[in-house]
C-alpha positions in Angstrom: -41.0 -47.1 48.7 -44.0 -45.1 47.8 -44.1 -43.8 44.4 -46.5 -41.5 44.9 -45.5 -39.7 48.4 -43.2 -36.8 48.1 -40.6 -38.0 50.2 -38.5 -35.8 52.3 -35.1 -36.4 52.2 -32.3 -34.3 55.1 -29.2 -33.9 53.7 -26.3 -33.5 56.4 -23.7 -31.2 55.6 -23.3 -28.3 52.6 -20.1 -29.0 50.7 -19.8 -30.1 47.4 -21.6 -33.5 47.7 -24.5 -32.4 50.3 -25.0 -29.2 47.8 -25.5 -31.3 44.6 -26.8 -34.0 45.9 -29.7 -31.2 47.1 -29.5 -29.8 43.7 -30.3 -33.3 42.2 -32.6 -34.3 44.2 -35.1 -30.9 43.9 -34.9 -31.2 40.5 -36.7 -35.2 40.8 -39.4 -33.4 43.0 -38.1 -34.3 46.4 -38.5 -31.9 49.4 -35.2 -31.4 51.1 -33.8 -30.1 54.3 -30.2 -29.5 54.9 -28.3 -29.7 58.0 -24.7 -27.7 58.1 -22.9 -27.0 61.5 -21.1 -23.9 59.5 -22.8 -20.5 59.2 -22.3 -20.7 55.3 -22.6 -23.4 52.7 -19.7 -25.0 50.8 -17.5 -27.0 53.2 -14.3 -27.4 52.9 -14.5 -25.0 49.7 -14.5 -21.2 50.5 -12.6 -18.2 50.1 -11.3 -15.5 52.2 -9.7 -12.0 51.3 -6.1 -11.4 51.6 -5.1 -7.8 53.1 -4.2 -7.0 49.6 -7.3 -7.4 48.9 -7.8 -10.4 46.5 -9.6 -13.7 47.7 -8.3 -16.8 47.8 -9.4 -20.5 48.0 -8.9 -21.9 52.0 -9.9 -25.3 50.4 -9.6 -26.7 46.9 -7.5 -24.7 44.3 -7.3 -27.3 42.0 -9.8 -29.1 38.8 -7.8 -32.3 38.3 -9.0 -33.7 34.6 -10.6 -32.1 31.5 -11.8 -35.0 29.9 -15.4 -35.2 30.2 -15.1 -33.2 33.9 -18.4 -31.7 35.1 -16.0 -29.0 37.3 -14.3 -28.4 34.6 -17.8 -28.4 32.4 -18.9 -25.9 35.3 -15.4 -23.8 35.5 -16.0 -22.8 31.6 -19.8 -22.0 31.8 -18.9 -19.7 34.6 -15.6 -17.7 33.6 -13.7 -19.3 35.8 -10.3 -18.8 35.0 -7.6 -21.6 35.5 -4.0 -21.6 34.6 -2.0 -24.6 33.8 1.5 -24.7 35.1 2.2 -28.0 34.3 6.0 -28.0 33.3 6.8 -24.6 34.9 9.2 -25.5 38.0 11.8 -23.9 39.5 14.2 -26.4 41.7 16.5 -25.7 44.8 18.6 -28.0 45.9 19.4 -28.9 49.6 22.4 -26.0 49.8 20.0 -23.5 48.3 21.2 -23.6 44.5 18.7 -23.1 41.9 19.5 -26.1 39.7 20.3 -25.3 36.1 16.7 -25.4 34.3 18.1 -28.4 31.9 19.1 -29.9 35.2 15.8 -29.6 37.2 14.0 -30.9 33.7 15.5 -34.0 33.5 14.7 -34.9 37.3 11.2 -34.0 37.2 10.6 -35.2 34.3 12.2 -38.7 35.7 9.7 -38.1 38.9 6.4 -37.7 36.8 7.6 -40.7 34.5 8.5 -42.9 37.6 4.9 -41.9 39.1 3.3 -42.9 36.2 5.1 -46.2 36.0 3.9 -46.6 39.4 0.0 -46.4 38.5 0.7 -48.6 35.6 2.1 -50.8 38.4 -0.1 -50.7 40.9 -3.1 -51.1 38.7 -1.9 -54.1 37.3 -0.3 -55.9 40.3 -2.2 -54.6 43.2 -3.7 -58.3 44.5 0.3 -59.1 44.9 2.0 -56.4 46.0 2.9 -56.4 49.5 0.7 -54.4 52.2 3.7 -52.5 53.4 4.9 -51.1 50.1 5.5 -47.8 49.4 5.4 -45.4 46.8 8.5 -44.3 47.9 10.1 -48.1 47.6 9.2 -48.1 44.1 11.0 -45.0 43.6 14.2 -46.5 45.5 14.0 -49.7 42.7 13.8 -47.2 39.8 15.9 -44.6 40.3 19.3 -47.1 39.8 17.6 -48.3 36.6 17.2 -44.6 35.7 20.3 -43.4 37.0 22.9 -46.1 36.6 26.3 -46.2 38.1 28.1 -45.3 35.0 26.5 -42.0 35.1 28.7 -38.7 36.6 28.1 -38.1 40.4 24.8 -41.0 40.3 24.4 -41.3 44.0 24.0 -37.4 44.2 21.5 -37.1 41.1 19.6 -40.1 42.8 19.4 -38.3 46.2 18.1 -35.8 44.1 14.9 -37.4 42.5 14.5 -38.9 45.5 14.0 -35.4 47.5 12.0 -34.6 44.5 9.6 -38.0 45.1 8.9 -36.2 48.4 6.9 -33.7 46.4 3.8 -36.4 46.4 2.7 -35.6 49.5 1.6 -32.1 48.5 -0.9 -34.2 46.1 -2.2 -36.7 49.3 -1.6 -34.6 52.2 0.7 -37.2 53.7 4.3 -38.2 53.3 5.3 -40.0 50.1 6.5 -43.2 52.2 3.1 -43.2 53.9 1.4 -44.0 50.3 0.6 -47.3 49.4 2.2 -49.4 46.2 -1.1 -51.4 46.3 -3.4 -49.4 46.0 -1.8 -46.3 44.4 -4.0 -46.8 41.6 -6.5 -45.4 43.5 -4.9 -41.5 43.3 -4.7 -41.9 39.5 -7.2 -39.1 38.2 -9.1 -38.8 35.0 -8.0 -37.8 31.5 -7.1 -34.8 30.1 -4.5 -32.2 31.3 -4.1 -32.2 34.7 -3.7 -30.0 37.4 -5.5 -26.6 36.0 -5.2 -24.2 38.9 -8.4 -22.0 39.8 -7.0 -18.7 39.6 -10.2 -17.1 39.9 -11.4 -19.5 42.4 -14.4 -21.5 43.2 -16.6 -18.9 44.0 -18.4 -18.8 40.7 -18.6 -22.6 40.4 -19.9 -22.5 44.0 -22.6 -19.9 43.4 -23.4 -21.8 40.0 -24.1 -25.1 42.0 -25.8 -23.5 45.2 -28.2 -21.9 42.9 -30.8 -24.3 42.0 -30.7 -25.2 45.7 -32.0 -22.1 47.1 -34.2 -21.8 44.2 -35.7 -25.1 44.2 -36.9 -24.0 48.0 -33.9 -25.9 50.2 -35.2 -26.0 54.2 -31.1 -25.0 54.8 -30.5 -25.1 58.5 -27.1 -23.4 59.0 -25.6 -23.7 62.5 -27.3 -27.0 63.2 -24.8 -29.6 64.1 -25.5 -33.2 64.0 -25.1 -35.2 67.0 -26.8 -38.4 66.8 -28.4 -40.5 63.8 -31.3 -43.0 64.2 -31.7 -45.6 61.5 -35.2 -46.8 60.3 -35.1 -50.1 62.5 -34.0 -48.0 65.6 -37.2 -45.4 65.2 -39.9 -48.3 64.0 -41.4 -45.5 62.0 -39.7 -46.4 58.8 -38.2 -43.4 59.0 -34.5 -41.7 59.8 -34.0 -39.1 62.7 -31.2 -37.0 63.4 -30.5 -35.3 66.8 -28.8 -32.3 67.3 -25.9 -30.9 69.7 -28.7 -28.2 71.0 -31.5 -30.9 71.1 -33.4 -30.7 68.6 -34.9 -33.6 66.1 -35.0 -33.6 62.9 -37.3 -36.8 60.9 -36.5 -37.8 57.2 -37.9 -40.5 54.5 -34.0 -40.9 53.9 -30.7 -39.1 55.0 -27.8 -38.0 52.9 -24.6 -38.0 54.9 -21.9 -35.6 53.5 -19.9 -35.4 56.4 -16.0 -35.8 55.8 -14.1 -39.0 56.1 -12.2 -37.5 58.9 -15.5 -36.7 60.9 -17.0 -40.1 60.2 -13.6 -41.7 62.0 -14.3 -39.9 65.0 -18.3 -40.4 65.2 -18.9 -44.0 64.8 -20.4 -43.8 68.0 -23.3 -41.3 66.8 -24.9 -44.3 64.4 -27.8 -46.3 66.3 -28.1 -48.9 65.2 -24.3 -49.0 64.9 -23.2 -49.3 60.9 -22.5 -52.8 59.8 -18.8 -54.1 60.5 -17.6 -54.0 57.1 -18.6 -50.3 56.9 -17.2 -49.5 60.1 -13.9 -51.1 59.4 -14.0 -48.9 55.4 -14.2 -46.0 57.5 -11.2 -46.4 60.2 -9.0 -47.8 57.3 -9.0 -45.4 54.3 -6.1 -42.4 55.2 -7.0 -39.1 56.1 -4.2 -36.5 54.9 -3.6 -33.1 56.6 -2.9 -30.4 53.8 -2.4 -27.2 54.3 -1.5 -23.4 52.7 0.0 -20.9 53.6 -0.5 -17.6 51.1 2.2 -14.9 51.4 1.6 -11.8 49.9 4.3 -9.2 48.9 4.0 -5.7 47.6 5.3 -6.2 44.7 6.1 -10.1 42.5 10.0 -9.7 42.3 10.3 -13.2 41.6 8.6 -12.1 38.2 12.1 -9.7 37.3 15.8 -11.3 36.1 18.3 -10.8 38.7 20.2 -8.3 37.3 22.3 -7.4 40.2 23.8 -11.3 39.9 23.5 -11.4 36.6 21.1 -13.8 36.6 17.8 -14.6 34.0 16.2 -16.8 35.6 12.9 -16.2 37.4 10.0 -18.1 38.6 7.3 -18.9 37.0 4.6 -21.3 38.7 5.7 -24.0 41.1 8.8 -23.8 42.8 10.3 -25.9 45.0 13.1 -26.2 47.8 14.6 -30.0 48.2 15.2 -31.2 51.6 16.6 -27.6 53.0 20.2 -27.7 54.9 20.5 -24.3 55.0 17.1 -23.5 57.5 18.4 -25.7 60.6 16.7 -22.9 62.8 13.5 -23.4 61.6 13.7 -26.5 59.9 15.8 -29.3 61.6 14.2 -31.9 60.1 14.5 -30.6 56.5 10.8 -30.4 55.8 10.6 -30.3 51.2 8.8 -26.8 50.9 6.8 -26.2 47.8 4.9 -23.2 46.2 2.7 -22.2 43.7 3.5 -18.5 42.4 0.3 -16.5 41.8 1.8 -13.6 39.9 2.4 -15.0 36.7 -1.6 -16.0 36.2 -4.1 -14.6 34.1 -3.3 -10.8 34.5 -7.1 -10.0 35.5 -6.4 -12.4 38.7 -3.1 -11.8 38.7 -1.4 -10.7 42.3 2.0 -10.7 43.9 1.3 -14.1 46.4 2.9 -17.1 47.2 0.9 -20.0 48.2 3.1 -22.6 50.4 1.8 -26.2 50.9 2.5 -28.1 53.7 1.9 -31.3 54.6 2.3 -34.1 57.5 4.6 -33.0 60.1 5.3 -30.0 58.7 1.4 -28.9 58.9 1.1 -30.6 61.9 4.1 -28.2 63.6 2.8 -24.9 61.6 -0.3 -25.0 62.3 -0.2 -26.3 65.9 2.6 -24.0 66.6 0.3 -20.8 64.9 -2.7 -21.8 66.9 -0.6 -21.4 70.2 0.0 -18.0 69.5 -3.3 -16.6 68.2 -6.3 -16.4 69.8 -8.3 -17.1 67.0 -10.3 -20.7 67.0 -11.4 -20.5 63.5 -10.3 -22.5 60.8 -8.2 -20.1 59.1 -6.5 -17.0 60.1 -5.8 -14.0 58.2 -3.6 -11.5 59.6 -2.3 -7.5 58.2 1.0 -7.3 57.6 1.1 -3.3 58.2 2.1 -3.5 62.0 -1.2 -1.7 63.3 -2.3 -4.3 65.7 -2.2 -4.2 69.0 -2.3 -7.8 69.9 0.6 -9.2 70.6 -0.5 -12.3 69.9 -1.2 -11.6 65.9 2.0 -10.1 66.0 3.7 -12.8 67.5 1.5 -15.2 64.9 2.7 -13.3 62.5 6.2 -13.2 62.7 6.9 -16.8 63.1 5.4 -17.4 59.8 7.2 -14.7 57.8 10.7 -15.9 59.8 9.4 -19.8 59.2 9.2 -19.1 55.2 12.0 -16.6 54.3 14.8 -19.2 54.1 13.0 -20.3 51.0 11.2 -17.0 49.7 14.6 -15.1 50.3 16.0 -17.3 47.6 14.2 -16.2 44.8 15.6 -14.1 42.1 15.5 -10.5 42.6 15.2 -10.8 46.3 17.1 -7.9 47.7 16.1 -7.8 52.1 16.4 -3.6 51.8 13.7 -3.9 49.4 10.3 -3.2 50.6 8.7 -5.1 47.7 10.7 -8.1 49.2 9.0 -8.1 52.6 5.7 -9.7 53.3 2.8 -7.5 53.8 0.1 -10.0 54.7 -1.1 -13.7 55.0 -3.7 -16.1 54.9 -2.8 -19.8 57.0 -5.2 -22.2 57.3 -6.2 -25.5 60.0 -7.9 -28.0 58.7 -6.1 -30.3 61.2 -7.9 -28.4 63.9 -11.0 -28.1 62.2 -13.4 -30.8 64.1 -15.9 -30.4 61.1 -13.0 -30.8 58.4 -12.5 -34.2 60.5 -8.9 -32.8 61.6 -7.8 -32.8 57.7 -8.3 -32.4 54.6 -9.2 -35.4 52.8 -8.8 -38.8 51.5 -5.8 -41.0 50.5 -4.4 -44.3 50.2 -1.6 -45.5 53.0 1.1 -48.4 53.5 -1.0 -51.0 55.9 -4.3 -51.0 53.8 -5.1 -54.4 52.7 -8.5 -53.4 51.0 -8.9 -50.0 50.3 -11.2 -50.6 46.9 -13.7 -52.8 48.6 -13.3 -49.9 51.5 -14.6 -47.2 48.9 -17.3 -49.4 47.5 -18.6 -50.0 50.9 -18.7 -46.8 52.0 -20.3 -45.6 48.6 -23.1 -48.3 49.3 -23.8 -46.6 52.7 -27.0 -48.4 54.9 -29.6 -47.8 52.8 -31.5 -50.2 54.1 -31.3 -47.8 57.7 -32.2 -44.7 55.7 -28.1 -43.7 55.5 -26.5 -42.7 52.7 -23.4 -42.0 51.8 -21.7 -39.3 49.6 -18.1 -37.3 49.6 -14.8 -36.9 48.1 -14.2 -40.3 49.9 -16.9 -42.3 48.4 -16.2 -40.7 44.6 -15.8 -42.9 41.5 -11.8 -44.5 41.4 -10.8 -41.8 39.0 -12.0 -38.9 40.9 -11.3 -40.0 44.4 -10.1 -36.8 46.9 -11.0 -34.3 44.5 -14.0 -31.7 43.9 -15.3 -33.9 40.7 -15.8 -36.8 42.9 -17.4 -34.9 45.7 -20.0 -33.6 43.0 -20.3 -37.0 41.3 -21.1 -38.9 44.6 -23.9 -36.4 45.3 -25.5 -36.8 41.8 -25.0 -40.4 42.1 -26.6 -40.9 45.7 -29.4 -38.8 44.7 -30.0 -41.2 41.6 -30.3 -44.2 43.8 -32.7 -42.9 45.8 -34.8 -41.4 43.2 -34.7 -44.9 41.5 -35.8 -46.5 44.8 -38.9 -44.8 45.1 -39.4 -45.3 40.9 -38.6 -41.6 39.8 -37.4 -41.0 36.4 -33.7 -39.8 36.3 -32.8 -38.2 33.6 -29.7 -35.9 32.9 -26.6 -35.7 35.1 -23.8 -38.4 34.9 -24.1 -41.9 34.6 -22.5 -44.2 37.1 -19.1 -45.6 37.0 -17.0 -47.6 39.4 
């Protein structure tokens, strides 16, 4: 590579990675162009305003880490403000009984322990444990050690933590016995607390990260969607072109590709040359998980208020969650775990009366599917007034499906009294990732039963072609502590930019130093 050229480098796509990535490589004194099929930047991170009149995160919600985190890093430079609910669950059990607080304690804190045992595991044992393994398995073989037979009513307190092991797929996207023993050590995240919510969402981090791209004097090409990528030994220019769907051609020193994992599974065809077998066969095996949210906004947070009509003190207080639901055979025949984080009770300048549902597998796959058939709205998410003044029938129709969908589980929650308007819904927010072609038809990576070399997988995609020009960076390519999450979509941007400044002998300075 020539040392002394100023090389021009197209980054394809403007989430997380592509926007760092830009960032990063600006800063060494590259020229860069970047190619996004959205009309905004920031991928599968953006927010939207609820009709009470607060935004909200469509995408991430969620810093996972605090040790030596540059979101985190970024999230306290900016004012973001998080809130940490770790601990704070409400539980209902499959007849809709709010389990005794001692009660719901003891089996979440025999979930989180089990779960932990289970990375231990996994790290340790992964070249023996079978292919087909589950997470959920592991649970089955610990629970009796847990819960022995000389305990009171066993079999029903194991059921129990074993509805309660469902809750894992709201962390992957997919169902808890679609995760794989093997290579579960892959979900284990960094150090620190976990799991700080982003009550004042992204936004500020964004903007903080988007800056130095638009100042550094980013070509950004909103609206341009990639159709077709030509390595350096296809063109015989030693360079890298990219086609669009309208056409056009765009010619690069080197290419940056950003795109989601999901997107990648379904354009293997676009690469010419094709990528290299072991590449190709990283791609189609790493999982692809399908979360989603639902937010439901009420006038008023009754869950907040002790139920004094039932003489009652309990309320709720971040996460709560419903266990395998009998009582919602209407709506939910196949007893679908629901789960929500309560946005009342967070910092009080953020603070609003919302409950954010998340879905998963075939429950997303149903919602969604069955929303999208009766709006007529294409987008990837769809925000509707509760206040009745619409005159399509087909937001109203939308509309009520999702309030009727949810109220066996919202209806439960202390305080809830149905002739109260303060109880009613007044306005939601749903996404659809899974019918977001440039989401890739999810949401991100994970780690399921079948793979037989998901490590190798990551490394491989992380290497990318460079000797083609192609490189690789995402959520799906992040170090093994940070895979799936928004650190590791900023750390495999800084990290592909490093490579390449190295390869054409610029000094790199600053930023993060690699890690497997």
């Amino acid at each position: 590579m020539n040392p002394t050229k100023k090389p021009h480098v197209g980054v394809v796509g403007a989430g997380m990675a592509g926007l760092r990535s830009a960032g990063y490589l600006l800063e060494l004194g590259f020229q860069v162009t970047i190619l996004e099929a959205r009309d905004r930047l920031g991928g599968r991170i953006y927010q939207e305003k609820l009709p009470n009149g607060h935004f909200v995160d469509m995408g991430a919600n969620w810093i996972h880490g605090t040790k030596e985190n540059s979101i985190f890093q970024l999230a306290k430079e900016t004012g973001t403000i998080t809130t940490n609910w770790d601990g704070d669950a409400a539980v209902f059990d499959e007849h809709g009984h709010m389990l005794p607080a001692k009660d719901g304690e003891r089996y979440s804190t025999i979930m989180w322990n089990t779960i932990a045992e289970a990375f231990q595991y996994s790290d340790k044992h992964s070249a023996e444990i079978e292919t087909s393994r589950s997470l959920l398995d592991f649970f089955r073989e610990k629970v009796v050690e847990q819960i022995p037979e000389t305990e009171e009513d066993y079999a029903r307190k194991r059921e129990i933590v074993l509805q309660m092991a469902e809750l894992w797929g709201a962390f992957v996207g997919s169902p808890v016995e679609k995760q794989s023993l093997k290579f579960f050590w892959l979900e284990e995240c960094l150090d620190g607390a976990e799991n700080l919510f982003c009550s004042g969402t992204y936004r500020k981090i964004m903007e903080k990260i988007v800056a130095p791209v638009v100042d550094g004097g980013a070509d950004i090409k909103l609206q341009t969607r990639v159709a077709e990528i030509f390595g350096k030994s296809n063109t015989g220019s030693n360079t890298v072109k990219v086609k669009t769907t309208d056409n056009q051609f765009y010619e690069f020193d080197e290419l940056v590709l950003t795109t989601p994992l999901g997107w990648l599974k379904q354009n293997l065809q676009a690469f010419h040359p094709p990528l290299p077998p072991r590449l190709t066969t990283a791609i189609q095996s790493i999982g692809y998980g399908c979360l989603e949210k639902v937010y439901m906004s009420f006038p008023k947070a009754f869950w907040l208020e002790p139920d004094a009509a039932n003489n009652n003190n309990r309320t709720v207080k971040g996460f709560c969650q419903w266990l395998s639901p009998s009582y919602a055979s209407s709506t939910n025949p196949s007893r679908w775990t629901n789960e929500i984080v309560e946005l009342g009770s967070a910092d009080p300048s953020v603070a609003h009366p919302t409950l954010l549902f998340y879905i998963y597998g075939a429950e997303s796959e149903y919602v969604t599917s069955k929303v999208r058939s009766l709006s007529s709205s294409s987008s990837s998410g769809a925000d509707k007034n509760g206040s009745g003044t619409s005159s399509d029938q087909n937001e109203a129709a939308q509309q009520q499906f999702l309030y009727d969908f949810f109220k066996p589980y919202y209806s439960l929650l202390p305080s809830y009294n149905p002739a109260d308007p303060n109880c009613q819904p007044s306005g939601y927010l749903a996404t659809d990732w899974l019918h977001d072609d440039l989401a890739g038809n999810g949401s991100y990576c994970n780690f399921q039963v079948g793979l037989q070399e998901g490590d190798k997988d990551i490394l491989a995609m992380r290497h990318g072609v460079p000797e083609e020009g192609v490189w690789m960076a995402g959520e799906h390519t992040a170090t093994f502590v940070a895979l799936g999450t928004v650190t590791g979509a900023y750390w495999s941007g800084e990290d592909v930019a490093r490579r390449i400044a190295e390869g054409y002998g610029r000094s790199v300075s600053g930023g993060r130093e690699s890690a497997v």
